[in-house]
C-alpha positions in Angstrom: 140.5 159.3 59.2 137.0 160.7 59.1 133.7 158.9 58.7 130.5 158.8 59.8 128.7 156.7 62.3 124.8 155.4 60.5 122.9 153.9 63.3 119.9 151.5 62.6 121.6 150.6 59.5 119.0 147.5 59.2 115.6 149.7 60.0 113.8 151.1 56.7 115.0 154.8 57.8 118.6 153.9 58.5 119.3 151.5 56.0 117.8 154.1 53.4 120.6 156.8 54.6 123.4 154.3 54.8 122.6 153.9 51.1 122.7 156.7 50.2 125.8 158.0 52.0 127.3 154.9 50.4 126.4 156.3 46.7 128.0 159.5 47.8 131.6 157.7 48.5 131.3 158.0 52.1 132.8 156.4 54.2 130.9 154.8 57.1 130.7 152.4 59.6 127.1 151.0 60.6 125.8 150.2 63.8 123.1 148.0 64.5 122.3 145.2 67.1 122.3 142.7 63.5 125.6 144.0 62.4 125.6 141.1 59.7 123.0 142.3 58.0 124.1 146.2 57.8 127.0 146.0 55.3 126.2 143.6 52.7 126.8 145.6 49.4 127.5 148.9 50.8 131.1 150.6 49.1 133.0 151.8 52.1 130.6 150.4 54.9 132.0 148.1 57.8 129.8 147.0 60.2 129.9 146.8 64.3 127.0 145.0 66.1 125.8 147.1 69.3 123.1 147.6 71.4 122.1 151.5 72.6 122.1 149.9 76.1 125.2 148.3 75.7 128.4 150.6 77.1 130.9 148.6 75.9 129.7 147.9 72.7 129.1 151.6 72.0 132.2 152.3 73.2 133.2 150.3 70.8 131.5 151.3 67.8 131.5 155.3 68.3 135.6 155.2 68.4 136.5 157.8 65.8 134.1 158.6 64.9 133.7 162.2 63.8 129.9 162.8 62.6 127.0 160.5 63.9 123.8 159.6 62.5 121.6 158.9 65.9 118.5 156.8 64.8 116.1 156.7 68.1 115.8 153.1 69.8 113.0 151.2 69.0 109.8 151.6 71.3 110.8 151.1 74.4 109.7 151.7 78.2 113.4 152.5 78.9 113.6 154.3 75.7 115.1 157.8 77.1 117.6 155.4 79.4 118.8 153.4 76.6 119.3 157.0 75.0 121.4 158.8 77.5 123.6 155.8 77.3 124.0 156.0 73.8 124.6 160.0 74.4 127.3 159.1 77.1 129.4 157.3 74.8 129.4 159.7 72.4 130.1 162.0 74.7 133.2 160.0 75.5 134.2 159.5 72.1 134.5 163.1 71.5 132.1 162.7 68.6 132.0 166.0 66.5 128.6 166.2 65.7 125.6 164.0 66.5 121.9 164.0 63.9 119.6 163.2 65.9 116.3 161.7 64.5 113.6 163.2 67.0 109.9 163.6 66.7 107.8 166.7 65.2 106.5 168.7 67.8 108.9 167.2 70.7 107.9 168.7 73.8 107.6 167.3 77.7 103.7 167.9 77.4 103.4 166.9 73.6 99.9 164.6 73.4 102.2 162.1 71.8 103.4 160.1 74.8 106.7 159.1 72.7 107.4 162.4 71.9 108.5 163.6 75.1 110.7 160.8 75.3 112.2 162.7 72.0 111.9 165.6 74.5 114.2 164.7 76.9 116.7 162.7 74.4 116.9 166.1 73.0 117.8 167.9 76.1 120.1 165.4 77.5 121.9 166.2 73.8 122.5 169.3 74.8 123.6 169.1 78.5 126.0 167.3 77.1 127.6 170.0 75.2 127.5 167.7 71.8 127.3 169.6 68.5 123.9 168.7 67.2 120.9 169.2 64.7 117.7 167.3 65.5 115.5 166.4 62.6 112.1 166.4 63.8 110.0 164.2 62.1 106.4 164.1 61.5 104.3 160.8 61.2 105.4 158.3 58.4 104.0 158.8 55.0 104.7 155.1 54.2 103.3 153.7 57.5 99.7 155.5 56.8 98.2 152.4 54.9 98.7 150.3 57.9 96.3 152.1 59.6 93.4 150.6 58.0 92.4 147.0 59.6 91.5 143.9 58.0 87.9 145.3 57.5 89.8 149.0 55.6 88.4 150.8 58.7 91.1 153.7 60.1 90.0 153.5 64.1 91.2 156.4 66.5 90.3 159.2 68.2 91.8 161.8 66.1 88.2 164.1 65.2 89.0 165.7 62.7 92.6 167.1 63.4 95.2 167.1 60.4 98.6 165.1 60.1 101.4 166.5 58.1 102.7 162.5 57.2 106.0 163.1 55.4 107.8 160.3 53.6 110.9 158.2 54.9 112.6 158.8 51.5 112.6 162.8 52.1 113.6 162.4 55.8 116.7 160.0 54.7 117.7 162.8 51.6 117.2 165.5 55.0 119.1 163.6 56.3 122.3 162.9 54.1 122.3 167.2 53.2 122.9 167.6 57.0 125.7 164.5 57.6 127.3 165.7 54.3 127.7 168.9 55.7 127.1 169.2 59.4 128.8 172.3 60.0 126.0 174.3 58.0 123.4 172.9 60.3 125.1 172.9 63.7 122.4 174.1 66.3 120.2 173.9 64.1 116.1 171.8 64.5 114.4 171.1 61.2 110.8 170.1 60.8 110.4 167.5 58.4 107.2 167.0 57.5 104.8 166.7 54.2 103.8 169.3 51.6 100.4 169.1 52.9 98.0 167.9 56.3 95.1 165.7 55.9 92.6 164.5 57.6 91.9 160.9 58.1 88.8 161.0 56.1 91.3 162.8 53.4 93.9 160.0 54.5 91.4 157.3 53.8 90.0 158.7 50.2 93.6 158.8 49.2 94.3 155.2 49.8 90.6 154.5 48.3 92.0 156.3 45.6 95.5 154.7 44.9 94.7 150.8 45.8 91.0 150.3 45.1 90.4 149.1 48.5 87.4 150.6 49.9 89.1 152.6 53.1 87.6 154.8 55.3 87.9 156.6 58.8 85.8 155.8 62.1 86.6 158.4 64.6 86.9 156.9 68.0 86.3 158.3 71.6 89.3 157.6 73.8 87.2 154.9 75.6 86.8 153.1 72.3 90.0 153.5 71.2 91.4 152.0 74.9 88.8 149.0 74.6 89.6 148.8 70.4 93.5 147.9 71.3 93.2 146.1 74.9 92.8 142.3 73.0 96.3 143.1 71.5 97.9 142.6 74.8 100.4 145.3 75.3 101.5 146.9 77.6 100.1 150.1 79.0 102.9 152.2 77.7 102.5 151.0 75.0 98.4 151.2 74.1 98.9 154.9 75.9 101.6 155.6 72.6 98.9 153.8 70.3 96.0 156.2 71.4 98.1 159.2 72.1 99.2 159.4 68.2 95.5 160.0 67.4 94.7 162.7 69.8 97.8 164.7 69.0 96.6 164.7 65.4 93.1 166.0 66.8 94.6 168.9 69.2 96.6 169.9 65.9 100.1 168.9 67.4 101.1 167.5 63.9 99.1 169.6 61.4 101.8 172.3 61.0 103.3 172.4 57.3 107.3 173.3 57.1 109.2 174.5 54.2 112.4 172.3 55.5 112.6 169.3 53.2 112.8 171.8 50.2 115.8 173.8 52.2 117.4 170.8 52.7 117.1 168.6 49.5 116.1 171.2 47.3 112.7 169.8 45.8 109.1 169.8 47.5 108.6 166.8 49.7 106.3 163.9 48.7 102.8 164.4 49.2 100.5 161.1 50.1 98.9 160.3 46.4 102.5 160.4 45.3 104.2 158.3 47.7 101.3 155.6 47.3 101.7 156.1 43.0 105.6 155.5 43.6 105.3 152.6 45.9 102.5 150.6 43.9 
């Protein structure tokens, strides 16, 4: 029996792919450390509850399983450890083909601290000798609002780089092309990013534009950025991932503009006024 494996079946990307899949008539069985919450009205979903750190549990859930959706663990410091072990058991499941949700512009020097964790996910995949295709995202469309505090200031260090912010609903229809037919795609990295990249200013006038709320951008130095986040109390990892997001926009790490959303879903992806017009 075939089906495929959604992970993160209760985040806003997974659960938005598990739903579709589950329109589609597929057959799948969802993975996520809340496994009560994964399944409730999806046709042919089952759910198993496992951590990516978790072996057994892995074990567990990957048995089968012939094509796997591989949502990245949630911001971690032993993010790329809790990976390999998640690789490893799909290794030993004799998985057929593993998505992997990476980050645009994965690299082991990308400016984005978290995207070389992406990095070496990515490379472990392929020591492995899995069959793969790594969708490599840019920023979230839908989490740019949140970037504006209490006051509707956007703080960061980013100059005046460009972000190519693509929407969650593109990635997950990306997505569902490739696990509907991963053959076509084997091997294969796709950028998934928006139709356009904007600056914050650009950023900021948009949401001006779309809520009424008076936003606009205040570009940091890295010392004010550092001394802007230190009352949150993370940890540095953490505030080094914060600040690092804002200088890869501003070296022009995420400013590139691909055509892959189209080639996969066949319509142009959702550009920033849109997404915010949709949404509200």
């Amino acid at each position: 029996m075939s089906f495929v494996v959604t992970t993160g079946a209760t985040g806003r990307l997974g659960g938005r792919i598990a739903a579709l899949l589950a329109a589609r008539g597929v057959e799948q069985r969802l993975v996520s450390r809340r496994a009560g919450r994964a399944a409730s009205g999806l046709q042919g979903a089952s759910a198993v509850e496992a951590d990516y750190g978790d072996r057994a549990a892995l074990d567990r859930a990957l048995e089968g399983a012939s094509t796997v959706l591989f949502v990245s663990a949630s911001e971690s410091a032993d993010r790329v450890d809790r990976h390999r072990t998640f690789v490893a058991a799909a290794q030993a499941a004799g998985v057929r083909h593993l998505v992997y949700v990476s980050f645009y512009g994965a690299a082991p020097d990308a400016t984005f601290t978290l995207a070389r964790d992406h990095w070496a996910t990515e490379q472990h995949i392929r020591a492995a000798g899995l069959p793969f295709t790594f969708l490599r995202d840019n920023l979230y469309a839908d989490f740019l609002p949140g970037l504006a505090g209490a006051d509707g200031v956007i703080r960061g260090p980013a100059g005046q780089g460009r972000v190519a912010a693509v929407a969650q609903d593109d990635i997950a229809e990306s997505a569902v092309a490739v696990l509907l037919d991963p053959g076509a795609h084997a091997g294969r990295t796709y950028d998934l990013t928006g139709p356009e990249a904007l600056t914050l200013d650009e950023v900021a006038a948009t949401l001006t534009a779309a809520t009424g709320r008076a936003i606009s951008y205040h570009p940091e130095t890295v010392e004010e950025a550092y001394g802007s986040r230190r009352s949150y109390g993370a940890p540095g990892w953490e505030v080094d991932a914060w600040v690092s997001t804002y200088l890869a926009i501003a070296a022009g790490e995420l400013e590139g503009v691909s055509d892959d959303v189209r080639r996969l879903t066949g319509r142009v992806p959702t550009g920033l006024a849109d997404l915010l017009a949709r949404s509200g």
